[in-house]
C-alpha positions as a printed NumPy array, in Angstrom:
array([[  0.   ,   0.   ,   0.   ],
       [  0.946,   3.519,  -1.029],
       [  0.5  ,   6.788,   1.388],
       [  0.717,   9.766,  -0.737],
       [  1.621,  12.865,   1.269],
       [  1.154,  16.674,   0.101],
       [  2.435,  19.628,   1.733],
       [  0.187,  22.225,   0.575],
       [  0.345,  26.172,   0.705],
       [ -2.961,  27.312,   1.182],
       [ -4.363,  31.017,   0.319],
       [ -5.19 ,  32.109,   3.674],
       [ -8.162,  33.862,   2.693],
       [ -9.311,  30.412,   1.312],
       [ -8.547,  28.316,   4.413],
       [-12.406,  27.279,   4.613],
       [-12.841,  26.747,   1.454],
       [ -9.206,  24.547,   1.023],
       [-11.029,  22.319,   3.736],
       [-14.488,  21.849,   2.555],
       [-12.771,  20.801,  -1.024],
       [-11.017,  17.837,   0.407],
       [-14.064,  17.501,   3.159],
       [-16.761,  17.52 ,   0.962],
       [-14.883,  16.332,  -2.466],
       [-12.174,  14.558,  -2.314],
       [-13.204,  12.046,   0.525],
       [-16.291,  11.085,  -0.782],
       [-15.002,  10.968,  -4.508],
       [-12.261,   8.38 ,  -3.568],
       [-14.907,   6.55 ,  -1.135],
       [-16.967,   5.481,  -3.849],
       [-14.278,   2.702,  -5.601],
       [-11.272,   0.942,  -4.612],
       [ -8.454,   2.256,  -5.188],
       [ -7.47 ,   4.95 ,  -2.434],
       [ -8.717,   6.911,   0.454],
       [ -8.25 ,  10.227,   2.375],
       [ -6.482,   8.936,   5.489],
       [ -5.83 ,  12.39 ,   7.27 ],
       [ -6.483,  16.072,   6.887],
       [ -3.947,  17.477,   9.349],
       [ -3.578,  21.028,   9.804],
       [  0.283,  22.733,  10.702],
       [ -0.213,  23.674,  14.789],
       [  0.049,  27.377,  14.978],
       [  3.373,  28.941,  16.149],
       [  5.2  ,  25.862,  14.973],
       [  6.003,  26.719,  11.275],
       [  4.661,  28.942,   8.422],
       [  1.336,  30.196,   8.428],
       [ -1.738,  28.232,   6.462],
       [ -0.087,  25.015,   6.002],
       [ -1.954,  21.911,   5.877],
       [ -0.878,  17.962,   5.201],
       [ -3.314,  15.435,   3.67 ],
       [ -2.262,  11.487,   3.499],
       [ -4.034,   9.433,   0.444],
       [ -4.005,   5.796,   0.598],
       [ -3.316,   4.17 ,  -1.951],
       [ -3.837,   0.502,  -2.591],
       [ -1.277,  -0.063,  -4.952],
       [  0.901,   0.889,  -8.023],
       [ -1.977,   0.374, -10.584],
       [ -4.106,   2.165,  -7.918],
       [ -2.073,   5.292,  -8.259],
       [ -1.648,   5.317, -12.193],
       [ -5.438,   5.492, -12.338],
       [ -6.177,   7.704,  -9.633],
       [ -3.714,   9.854, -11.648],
       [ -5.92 ,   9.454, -14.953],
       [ -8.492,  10.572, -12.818],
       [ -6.711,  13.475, -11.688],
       [ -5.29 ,  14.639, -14.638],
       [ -8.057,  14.217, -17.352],
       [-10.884,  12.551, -15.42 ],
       [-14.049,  12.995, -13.216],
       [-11.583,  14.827, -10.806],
       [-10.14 ,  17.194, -13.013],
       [-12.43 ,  20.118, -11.929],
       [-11.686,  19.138,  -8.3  ],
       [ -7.774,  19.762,  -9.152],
       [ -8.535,  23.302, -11.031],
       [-10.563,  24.35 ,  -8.027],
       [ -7.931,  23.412,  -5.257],
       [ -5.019,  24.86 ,  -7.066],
       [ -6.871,  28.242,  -6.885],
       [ -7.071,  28.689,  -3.533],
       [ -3.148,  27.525,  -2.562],
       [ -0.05 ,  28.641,  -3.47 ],
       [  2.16 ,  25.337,  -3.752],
       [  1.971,  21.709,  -2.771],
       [  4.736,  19.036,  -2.618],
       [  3.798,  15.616,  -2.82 ],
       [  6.253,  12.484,  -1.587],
       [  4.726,   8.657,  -2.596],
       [  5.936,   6.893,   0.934],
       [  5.626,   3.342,   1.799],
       [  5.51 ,   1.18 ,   5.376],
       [  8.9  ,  -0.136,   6.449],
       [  9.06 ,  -3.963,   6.533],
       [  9.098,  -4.099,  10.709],
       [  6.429,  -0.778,  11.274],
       [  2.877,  -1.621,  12.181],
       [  0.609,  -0.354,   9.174],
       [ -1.439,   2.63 ,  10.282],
       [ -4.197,  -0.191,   8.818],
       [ -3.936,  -3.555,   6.912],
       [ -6.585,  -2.641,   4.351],
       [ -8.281,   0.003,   2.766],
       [-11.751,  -0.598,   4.21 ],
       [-10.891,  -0.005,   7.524],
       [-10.633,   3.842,   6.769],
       [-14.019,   5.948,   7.731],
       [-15.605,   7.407,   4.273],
       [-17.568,   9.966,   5.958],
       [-16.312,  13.246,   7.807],
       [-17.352,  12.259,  11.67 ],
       [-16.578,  14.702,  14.434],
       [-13.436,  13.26 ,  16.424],
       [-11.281,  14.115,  19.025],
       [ -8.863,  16.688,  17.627],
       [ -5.163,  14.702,  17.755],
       [ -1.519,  16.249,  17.326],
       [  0.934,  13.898,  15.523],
       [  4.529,  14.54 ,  15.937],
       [  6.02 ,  13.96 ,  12.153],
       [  9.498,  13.333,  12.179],
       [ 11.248,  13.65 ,   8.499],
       [ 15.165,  11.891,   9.026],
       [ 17.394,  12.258,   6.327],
       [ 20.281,   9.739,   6.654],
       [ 23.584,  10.524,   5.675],
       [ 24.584,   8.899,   2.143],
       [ 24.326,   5.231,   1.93 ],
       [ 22.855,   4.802,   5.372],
       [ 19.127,   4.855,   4.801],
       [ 19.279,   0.964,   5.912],
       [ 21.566,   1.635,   9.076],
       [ 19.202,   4.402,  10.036],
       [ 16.105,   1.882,   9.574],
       [ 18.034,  -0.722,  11.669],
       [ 18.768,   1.673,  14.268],
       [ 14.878,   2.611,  14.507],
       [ 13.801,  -0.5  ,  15.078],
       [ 16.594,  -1.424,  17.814],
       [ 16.767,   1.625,  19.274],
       [ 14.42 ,   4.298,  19.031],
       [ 11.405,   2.32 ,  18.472],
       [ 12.125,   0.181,  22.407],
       [ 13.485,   3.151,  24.059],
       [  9.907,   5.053,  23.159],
       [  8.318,   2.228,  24.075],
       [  9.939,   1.876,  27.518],
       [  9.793,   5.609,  28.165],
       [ 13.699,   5.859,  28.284],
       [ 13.823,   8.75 ,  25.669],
       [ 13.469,  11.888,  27.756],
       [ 10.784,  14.174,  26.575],
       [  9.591,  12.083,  24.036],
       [  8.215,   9.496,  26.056],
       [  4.566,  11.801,  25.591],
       [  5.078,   9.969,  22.154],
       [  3.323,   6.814,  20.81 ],
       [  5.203,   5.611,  17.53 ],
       [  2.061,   4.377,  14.98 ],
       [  4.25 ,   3.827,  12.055],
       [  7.376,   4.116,  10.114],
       [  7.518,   4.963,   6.261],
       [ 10.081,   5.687,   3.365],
       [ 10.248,   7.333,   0.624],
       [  9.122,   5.144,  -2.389],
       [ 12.018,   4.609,  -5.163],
       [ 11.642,   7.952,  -7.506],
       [  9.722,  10.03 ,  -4.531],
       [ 11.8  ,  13.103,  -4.038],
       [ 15.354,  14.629,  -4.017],
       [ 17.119,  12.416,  -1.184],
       [ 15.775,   9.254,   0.328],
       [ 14.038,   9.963,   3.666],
       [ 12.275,   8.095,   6.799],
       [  9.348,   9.352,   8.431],
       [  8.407,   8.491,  11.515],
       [  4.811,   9.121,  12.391],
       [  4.149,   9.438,  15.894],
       [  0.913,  10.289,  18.273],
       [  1.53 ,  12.544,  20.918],
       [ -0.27 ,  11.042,  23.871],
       [ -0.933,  14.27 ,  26.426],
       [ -0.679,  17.927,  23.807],
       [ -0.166,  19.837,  26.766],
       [  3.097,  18.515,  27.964],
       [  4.47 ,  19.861,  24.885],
       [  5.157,  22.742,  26.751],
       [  7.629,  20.926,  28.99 ],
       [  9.752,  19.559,  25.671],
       [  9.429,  22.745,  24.441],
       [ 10.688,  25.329,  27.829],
       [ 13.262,  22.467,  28.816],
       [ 16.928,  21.497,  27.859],
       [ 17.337,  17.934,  26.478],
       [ 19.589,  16.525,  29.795],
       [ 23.069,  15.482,  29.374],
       [ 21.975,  12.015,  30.385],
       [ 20.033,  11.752,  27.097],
       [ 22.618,  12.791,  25.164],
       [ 25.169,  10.681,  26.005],
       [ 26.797,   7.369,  24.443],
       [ 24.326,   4.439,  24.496],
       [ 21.081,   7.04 ,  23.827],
       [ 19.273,   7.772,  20.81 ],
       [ 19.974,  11.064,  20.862],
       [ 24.134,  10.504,  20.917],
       [ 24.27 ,   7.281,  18.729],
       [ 21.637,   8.364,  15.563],
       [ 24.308,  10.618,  14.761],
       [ 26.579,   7.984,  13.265],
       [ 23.432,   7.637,  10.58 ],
       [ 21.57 ,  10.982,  10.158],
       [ 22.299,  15.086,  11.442],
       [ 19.536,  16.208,   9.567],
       [ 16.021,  15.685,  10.623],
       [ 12.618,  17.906,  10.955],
       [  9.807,  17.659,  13.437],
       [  6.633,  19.185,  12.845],
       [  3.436,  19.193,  14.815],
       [  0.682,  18.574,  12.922],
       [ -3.046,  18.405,  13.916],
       [ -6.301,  16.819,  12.968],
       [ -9.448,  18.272,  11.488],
       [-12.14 ,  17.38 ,  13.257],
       [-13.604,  15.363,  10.548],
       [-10.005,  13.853,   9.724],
       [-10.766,  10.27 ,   8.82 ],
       [ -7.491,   9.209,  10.805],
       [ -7.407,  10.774,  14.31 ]])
């Protein structure tokens, strides 16, 4: 299974109207066959990056999947849908990402995802985008899974112990400039954000034998962003 993620720019004037497109449109649109679904309509927290920013995640059942919802798209019954989005935002980058062999699947099928917009709980998902260093996309993986992965489990990461990991994808082959891993990750209590955010990692955390000291042998370059869900957000 394919999870297509865009980046997208929004007019901020348009905000609402951004929304209601994939809301109203796009979800029930891909509802009615097989092929994908809008997992998640996350918005960018405020004060935590630039202004009017929102993430959707497609799933995608497969390669074929994609080629036709790109038909569809590009000269198809969505067409109009496209033309009317790309008014109302600037920009949108899109990266093709698939599951890691040894991450849980955010689901195992496609009909497990909700095809109609249901008021939830509002959720904030801590997105982690790692790029490895050169030729270490598989060491970085490796250390994931041995490292990271237990010591979030077993609360021995510091601050990020408020995190739940859900899954773990990479860029598919051809997706993007450099190969990447994202880890997707639930933050269990929002509001002790504030204490990762007003405190200093400790120097216990930071030393040899911790996540923070030893994923430096495989990546330097990383980005967290906080991202939260529309109400109606099929995944929440």
């Amino acid at each position: 299974m394919l999870m297509v993620r865009e980046a997208h720019r929004v007019v901020g004037a348009y905000e609402h109207d951004f929304e209601v497109a994939f809301r109203d449109r796009w979800l029930p649109e891909l509802a009615g066959g097989d092929d994908a679904r809008l997992a998640a309509y996350l918005h960018l927290a405020h004060g935590t990056g630039r202004a009017y920013e929102v993430v959707t995640l497609t799933a995608v059942r497969d390669g074929a999947a994609y080629g036709r919802l790109v038909e569809r798209v590009r000269d198809g019954d969505l067409r109009s849908w496209a033309a009317d989005v790309d008014r109302v935002r600037h920009d949108v980058q899109a990266t093709i990402l698939v599951t890691v062999p040894w991450a849980p699947p955010l689901f195992d099928d496609l009909s497990e995802i909700p095809t109609r917009p249901t008021p939830n709980p509002l959720t904030v998902f801590m997105e982690d985008t790692a790029r490895p260093h050169a030729g270490k996309v598989d060491a970085y993986l490796d250390a994931a899974r041995d490292h990271y992965a237990p010591s979030l489990a077993e609360g021995r990461h510091g601050g990020r112990a408020m995190l739940n990991l859900e899954t773990v994808w990479q860029t598919a082959w051809g997706s993007g400039s450099r190969r990447a891993v994202v880890l997707w990750q639930r933050v269990r209590e929002p509001a002790s954000l504030g204490r990762l955010i007003s405190s200093e990692i400790p120097a216990e955390h930071r030393a040899p034998g911790t996540w923070m000291h030893d994923a430096l042998d495989v990546r330097d370059d990383w980005q967290s962003r906080l991202l939260r869900s529309a109400s109606w957000s099929p995944i929440h």
